[in-house]
N, C-alpha and C positions, 0 to 999 in steps of 0.2 A: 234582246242584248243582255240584258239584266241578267235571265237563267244562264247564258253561254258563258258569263263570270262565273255563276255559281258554278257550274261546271267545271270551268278549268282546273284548278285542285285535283278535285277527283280524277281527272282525266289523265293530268300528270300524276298522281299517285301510282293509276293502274298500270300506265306505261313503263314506272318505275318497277313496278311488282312484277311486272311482266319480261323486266331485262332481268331482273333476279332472276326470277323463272329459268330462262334462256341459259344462265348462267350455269344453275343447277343441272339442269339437263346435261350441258356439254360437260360437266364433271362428271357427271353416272352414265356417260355415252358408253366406254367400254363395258358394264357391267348390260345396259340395256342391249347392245348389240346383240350379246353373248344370248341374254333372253332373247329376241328377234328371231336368232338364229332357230335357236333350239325348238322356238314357236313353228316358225318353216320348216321344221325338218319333220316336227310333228305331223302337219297337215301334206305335206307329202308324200309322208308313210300311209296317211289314208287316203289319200286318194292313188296310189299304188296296191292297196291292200282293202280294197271298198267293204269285202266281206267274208273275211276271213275268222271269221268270232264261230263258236260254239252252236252259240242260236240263232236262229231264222230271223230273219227279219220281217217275214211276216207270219201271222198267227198260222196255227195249222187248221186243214181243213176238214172235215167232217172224211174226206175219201183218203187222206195221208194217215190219220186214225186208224180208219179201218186196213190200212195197208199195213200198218204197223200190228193190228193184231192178228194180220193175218200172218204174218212174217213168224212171230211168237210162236204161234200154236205149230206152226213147218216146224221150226226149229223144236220144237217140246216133240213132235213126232219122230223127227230125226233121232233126238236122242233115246229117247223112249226104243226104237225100233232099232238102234243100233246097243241099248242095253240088252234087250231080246235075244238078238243074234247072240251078243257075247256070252249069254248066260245059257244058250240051247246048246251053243257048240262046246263048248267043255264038260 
């Protein structure tokens, strides 16, 4: 019984701190809403747009590599073979 005295103060202090609190809130309600919003609009846009970024989301593979150079070296012969042409026919 003793501690539940010592208690009570504190108890009622926090309660009090905690209507402040409440208080505070309800003044910065429009301002927080507006953030709320703008939080959900964010999260939204990603999960309507899950992976729309530049880069892969996962690493590349040893065979997307090689596909890639092989892609390079076509394209270097295309050109290479299409300067050829241009410069035999004239």
């Amino acid at each position: 019984i003793l501690s539940q005295r010592k208690l009570e103060p504190t108890i009622l202090l926090a309660a009090a701190e905690g209507h402040k609190n409440v208080e505070a809130m309800q003044s910065y309600r429009p301002e927080l809403s507006h953030l709320l919003e703008e939080q959900q609009e964010v999260q939204r846009q990603k999960v309507r747009l899950p992976n729309c970024g530049a880069s892969p989301q996962r690493p590349h593979t040893d065979s997307w590599i090689a596909y890639q150079k092989c892609l390079y070296w076509l394209m270097c012969l295309v050109y290479l073979l299409s300067w050829m042409i241009q410069f035999l026919t004239y």
